[in-house]
TORKOL-871469 format. One record per atom (N, C-alpha, C): atom name; residue number from 0; x, y negated, z negated. Coordinates in nm, 4 decimals, always signed. Example, Ala and Ser with C-alpha at 12.3 -4.5 7.8 and 13.67 -1.06 7.14 Angstrom:
<atoms>
atom name=N; resi=0; c1=+1.3190; c2=+0.5690; c3=-0.7800
atom name=CA; resi=0; c1=+1.2300; c2=+0.4500; c3=-0.7800
atom name=C; resi=0; c1=+1.3200; c2=+0.3300; c3=-0.7800
atom name=N; resi=1; c1=+1.2850; c2=+0.2250; c3=-0.7080
atom name=CA; resi=1; c1=+1.3670; c2=+0.1060; c3=-0.7140
atom name=C; resi=1; c1=+1.2900; c2=-0.0030; c3=-0.7870
</atoms>
This chain:
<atoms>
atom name=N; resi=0; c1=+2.0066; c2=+2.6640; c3=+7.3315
atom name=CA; resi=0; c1=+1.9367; c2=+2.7877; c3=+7.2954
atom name=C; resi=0; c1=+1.8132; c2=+2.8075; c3=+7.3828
atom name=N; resi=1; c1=+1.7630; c2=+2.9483; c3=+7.3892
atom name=CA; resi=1; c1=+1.6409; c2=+2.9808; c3=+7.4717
atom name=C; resi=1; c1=+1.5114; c2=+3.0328; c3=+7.3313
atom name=N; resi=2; c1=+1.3807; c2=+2.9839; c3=+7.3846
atom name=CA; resi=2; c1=+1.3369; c2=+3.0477; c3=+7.2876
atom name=C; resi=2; c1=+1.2036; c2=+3.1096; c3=+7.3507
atom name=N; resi=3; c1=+1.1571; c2=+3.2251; c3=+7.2813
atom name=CA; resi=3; c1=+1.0465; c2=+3.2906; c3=+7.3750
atom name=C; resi=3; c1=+0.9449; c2=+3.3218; c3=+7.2292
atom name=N; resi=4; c1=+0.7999; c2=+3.2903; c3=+7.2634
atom name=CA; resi=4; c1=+0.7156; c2=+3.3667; c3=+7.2159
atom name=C; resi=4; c1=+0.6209; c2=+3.4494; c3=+7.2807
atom name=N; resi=5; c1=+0.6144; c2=+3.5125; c3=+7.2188
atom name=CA; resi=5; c1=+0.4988; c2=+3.6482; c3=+7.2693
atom name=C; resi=5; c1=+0.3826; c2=+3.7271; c3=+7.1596
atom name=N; resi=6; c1=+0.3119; c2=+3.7473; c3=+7.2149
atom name=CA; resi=6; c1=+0.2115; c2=+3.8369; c3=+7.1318
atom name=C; resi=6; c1=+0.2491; c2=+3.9762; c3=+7.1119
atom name=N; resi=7; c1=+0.2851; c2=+4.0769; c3=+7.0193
atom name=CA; resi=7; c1=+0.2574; c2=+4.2080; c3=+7.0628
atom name=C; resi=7; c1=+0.1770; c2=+4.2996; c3=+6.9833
atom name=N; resi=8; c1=+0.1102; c2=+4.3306; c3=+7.0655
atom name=CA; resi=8; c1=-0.0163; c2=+4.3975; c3=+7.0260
atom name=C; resi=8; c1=+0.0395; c2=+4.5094; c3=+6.9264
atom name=N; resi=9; c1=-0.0658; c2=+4.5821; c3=+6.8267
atom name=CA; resi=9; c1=-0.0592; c2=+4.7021; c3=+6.7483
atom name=C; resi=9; c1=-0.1679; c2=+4.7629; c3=+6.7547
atom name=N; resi=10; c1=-0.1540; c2=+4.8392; c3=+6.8107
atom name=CA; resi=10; c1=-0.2504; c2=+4.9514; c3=+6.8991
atom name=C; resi=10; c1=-0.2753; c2=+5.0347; c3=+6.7374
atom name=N; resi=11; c1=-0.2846; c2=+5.0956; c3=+6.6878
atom name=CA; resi=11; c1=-0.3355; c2=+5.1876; c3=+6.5693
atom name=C; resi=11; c1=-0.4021; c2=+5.0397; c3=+6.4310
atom name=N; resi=12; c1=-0.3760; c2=+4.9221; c3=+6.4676
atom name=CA; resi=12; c1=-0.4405; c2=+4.8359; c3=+6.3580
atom name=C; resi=12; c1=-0.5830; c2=+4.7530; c3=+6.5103
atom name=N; resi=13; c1=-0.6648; c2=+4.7377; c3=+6.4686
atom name=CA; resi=13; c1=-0.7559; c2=+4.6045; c3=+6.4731
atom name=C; resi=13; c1=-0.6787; c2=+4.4601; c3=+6.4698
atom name=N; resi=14; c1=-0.7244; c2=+4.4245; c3=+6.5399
atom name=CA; resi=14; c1=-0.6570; c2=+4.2297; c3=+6.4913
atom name=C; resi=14; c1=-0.5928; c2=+4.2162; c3=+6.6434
atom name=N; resi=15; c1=-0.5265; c2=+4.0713; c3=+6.6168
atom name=CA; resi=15; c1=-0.4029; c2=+3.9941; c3=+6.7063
atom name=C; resi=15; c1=-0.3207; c2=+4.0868; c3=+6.7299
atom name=N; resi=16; c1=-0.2362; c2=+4.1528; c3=+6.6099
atom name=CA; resi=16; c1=-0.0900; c2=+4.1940; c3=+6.6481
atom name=C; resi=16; c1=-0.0238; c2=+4.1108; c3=+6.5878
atom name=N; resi=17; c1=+0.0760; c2=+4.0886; c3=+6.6484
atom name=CA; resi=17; c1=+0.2221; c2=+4.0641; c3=+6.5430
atom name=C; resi=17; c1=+0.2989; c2=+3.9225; c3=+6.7044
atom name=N; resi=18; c1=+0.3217; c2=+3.7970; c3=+6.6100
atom name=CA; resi=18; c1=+0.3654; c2=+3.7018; c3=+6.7009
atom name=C; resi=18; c1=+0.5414; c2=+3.6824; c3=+6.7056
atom name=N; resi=19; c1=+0.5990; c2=+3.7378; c3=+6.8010
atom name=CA; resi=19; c1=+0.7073; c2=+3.7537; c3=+6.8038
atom name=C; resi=19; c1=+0.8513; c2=+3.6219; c3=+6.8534
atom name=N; resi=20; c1=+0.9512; c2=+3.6189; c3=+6.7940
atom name=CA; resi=20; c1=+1.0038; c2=+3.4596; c3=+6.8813
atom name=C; resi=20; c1=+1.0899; c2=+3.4867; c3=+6.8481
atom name=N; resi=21; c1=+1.1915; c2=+3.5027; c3=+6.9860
atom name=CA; resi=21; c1=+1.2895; c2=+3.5513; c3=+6.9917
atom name=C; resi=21; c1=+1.3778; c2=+3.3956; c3=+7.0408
atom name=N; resi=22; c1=+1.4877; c2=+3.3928; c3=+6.9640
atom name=CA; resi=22; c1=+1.5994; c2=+3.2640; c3=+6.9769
atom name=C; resi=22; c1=+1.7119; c2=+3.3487; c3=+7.0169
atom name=N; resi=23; c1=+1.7464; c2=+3.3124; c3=+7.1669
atom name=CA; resi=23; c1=+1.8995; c2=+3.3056; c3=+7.1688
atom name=C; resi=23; c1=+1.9732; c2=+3.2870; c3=+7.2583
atom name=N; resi=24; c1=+2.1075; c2=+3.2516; c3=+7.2255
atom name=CA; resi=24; c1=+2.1833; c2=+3.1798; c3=+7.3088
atom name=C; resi=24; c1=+2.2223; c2=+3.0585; c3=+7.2322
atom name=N; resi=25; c1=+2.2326; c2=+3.0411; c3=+7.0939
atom name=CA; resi=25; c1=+2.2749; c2=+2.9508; c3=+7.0058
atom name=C; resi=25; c1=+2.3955; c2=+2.9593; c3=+6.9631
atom name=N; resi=26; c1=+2.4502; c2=+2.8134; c3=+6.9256
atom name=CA; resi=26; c1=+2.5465; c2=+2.8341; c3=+6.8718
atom name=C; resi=26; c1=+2.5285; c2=+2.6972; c3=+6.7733
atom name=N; resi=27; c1=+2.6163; c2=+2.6750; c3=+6.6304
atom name=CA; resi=27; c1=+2.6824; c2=+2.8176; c3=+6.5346
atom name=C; resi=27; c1=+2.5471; c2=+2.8808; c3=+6.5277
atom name=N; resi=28; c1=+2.6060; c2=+2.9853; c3=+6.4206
atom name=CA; resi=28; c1=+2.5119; c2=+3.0939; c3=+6.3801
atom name=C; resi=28; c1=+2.4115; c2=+3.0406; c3=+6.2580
atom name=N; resi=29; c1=+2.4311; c2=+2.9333; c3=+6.2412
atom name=CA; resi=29; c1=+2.2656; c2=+2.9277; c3=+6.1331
atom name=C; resi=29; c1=+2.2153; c2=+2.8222; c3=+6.1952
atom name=N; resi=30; c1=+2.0477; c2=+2.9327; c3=+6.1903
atom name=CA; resi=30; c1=+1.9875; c2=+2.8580; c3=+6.2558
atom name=C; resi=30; c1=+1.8398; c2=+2.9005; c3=+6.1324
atom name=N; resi=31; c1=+1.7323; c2=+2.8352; c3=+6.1696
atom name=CA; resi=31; c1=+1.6121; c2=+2.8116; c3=+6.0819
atom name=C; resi=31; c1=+1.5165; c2=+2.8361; c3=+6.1831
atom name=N; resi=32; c1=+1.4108; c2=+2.9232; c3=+6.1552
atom name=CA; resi=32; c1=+1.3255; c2=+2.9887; c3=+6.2250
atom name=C; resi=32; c1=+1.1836; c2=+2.9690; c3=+6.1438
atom name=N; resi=33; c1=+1.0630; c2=+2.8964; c3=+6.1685
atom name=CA; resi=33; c1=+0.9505; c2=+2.8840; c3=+6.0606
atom name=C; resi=33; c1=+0.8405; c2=+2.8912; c3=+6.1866
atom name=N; resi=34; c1=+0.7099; c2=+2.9433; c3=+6.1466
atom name=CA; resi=34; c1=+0.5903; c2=+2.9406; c3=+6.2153
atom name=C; resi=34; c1=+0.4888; c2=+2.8476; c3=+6.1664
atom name=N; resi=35; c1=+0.3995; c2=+2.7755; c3=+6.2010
atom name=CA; resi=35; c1=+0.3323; c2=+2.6952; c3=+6.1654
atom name=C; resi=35; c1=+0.1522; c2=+2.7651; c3=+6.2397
atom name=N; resi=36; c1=+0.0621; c2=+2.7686; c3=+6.1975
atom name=CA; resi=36; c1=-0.0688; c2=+2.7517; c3=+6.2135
atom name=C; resi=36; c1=-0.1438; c2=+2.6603; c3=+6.1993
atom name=N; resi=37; c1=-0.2367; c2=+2.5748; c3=+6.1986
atom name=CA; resi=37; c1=-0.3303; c2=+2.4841; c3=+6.1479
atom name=C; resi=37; c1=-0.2770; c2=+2.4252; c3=+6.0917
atom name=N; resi=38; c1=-0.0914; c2=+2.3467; c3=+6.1287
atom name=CA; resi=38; c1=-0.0613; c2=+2.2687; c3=+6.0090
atom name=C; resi=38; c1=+0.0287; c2=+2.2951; c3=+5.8822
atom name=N; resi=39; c1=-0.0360; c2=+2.4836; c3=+5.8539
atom name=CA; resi=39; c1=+0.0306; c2=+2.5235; c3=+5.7699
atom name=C; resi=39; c1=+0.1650; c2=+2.6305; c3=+5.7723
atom name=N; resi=40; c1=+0.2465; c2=+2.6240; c3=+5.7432
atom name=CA; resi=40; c1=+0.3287; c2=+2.7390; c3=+5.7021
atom name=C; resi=40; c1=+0.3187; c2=+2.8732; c3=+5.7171
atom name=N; resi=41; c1=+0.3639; c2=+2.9088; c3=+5.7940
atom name=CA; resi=41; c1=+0.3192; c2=+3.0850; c3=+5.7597
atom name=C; resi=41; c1=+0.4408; c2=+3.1659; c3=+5.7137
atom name=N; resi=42; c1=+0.3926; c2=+3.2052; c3=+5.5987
atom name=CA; resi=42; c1=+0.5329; c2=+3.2849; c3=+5.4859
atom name=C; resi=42; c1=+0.4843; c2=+3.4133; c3=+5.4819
atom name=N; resi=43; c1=+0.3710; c2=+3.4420; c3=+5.4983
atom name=CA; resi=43; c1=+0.3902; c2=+3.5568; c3=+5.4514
atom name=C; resi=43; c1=+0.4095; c2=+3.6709; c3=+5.5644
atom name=N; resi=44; c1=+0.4217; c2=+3.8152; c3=+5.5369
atom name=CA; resi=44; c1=+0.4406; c2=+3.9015; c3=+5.6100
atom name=C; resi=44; c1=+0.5222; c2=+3.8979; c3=+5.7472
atom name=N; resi=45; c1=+0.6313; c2=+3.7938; c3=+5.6718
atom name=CA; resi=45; c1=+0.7541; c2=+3.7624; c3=+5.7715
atom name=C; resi=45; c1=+0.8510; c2=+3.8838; c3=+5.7486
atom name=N; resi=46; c1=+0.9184; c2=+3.9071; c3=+5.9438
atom name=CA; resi=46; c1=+1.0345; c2=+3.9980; c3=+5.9002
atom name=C; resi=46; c1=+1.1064; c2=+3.9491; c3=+6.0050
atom name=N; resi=47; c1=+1.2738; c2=+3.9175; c3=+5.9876
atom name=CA; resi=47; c1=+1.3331; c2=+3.8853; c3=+6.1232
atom name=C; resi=47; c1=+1.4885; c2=+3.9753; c3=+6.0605
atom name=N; resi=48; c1=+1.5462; c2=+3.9409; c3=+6.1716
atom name=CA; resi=48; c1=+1.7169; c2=+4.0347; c3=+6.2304
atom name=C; resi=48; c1=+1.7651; c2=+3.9426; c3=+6.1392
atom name=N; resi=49; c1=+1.9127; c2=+4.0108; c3=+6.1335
atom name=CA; resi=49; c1=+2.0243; c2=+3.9387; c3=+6.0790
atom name=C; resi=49; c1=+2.0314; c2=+3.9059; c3=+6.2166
atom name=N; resi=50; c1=+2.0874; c2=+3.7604; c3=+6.2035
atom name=CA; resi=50; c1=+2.1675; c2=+3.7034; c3=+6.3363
atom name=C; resi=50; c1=+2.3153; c2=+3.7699; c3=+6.3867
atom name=N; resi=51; c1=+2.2859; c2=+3.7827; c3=+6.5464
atom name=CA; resi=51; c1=+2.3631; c2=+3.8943; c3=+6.5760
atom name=C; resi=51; c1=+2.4081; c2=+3.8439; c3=+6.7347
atom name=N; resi=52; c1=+2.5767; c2=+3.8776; c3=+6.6939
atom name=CA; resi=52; c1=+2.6663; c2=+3.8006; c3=+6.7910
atom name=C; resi=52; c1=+2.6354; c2=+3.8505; c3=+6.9349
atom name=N; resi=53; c1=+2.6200; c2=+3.7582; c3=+6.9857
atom name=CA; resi=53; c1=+2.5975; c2=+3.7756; c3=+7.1920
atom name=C; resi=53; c1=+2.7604; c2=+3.7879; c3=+7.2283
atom name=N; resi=54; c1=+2.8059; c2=+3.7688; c3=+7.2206
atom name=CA; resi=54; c1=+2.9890; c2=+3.7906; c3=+7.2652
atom name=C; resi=54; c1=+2.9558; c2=+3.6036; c3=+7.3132
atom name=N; resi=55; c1=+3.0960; c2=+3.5394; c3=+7.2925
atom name=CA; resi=55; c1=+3.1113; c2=+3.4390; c3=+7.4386
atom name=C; resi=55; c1=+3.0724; c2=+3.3408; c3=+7.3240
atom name=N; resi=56; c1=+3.1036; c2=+3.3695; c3=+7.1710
atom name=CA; resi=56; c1=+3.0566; c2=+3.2499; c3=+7.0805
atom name=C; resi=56; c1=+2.8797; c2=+3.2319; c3=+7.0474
atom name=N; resi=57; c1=+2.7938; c2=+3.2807; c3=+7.1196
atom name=CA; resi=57; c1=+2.6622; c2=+3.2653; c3=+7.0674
atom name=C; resi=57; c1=+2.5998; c2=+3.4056; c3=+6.9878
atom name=N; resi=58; c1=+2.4666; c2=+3.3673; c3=+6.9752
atom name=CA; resi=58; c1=+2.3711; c2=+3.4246; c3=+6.8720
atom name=C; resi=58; c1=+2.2518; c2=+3.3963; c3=+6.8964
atom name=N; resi=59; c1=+2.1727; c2=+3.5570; c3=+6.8177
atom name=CA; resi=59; c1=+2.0835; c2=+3.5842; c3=+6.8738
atom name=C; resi=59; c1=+1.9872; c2=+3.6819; c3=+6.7638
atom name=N; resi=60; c1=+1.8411; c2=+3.5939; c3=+6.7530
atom name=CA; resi=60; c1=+1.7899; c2=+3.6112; c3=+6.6134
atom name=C; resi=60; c1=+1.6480; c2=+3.6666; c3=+6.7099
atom name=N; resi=61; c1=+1.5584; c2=+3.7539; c3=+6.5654
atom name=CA; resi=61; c1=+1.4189; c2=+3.8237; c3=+6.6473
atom name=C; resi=61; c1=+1.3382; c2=+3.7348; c3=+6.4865
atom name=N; resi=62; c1=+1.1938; c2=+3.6665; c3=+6.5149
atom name=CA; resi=62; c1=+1.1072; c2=+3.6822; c3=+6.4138
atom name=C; resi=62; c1=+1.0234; c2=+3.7313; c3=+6.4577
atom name=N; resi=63; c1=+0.9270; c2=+3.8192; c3=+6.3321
atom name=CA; resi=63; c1=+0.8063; c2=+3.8535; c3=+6.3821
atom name=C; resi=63; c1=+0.7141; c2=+3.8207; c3=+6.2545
atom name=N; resi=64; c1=+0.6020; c2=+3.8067; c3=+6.3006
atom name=CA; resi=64; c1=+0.4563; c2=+3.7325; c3=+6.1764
atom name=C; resi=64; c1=+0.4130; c2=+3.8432; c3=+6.2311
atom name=N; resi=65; c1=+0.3310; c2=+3.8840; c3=+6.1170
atom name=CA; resi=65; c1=+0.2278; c2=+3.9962; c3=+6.0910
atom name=C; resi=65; c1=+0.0850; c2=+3.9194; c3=+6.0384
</atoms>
């Protein structure tokens, strides 16, 4: 699998933005995606894709933290 993070900014809010991490090129299809800060967990104001077929047997998931 490939995995990428990125920042992306939100231009109409103040703050960081939204930390994005994109997985793919996996195979099978479940896979577990978690963010960590200082140690801790970050649950909240999580939103990610249904995992979604690349053709050729792999998969390919989006998270984003708010």
């Amino acid at each position: 699998p490939s995995v990428s993070i990125s920042l992306v900014p939100v231009s109409s809010q103040p703050g960081p933005g939204r930390l994005l991490c994109s997985v793919m090129d996996f195979s099978p299809a479940q896979v577990q995606v978690r963010g960590f800060q200082g140690g801790q967990e970050l649950k909240g104001h999580v939103v990610a894709t249904d995992v979604v077929p690349n053709g050729g047997w792999t998969y390919q998931l989006m998270v984003i933290w708010e």
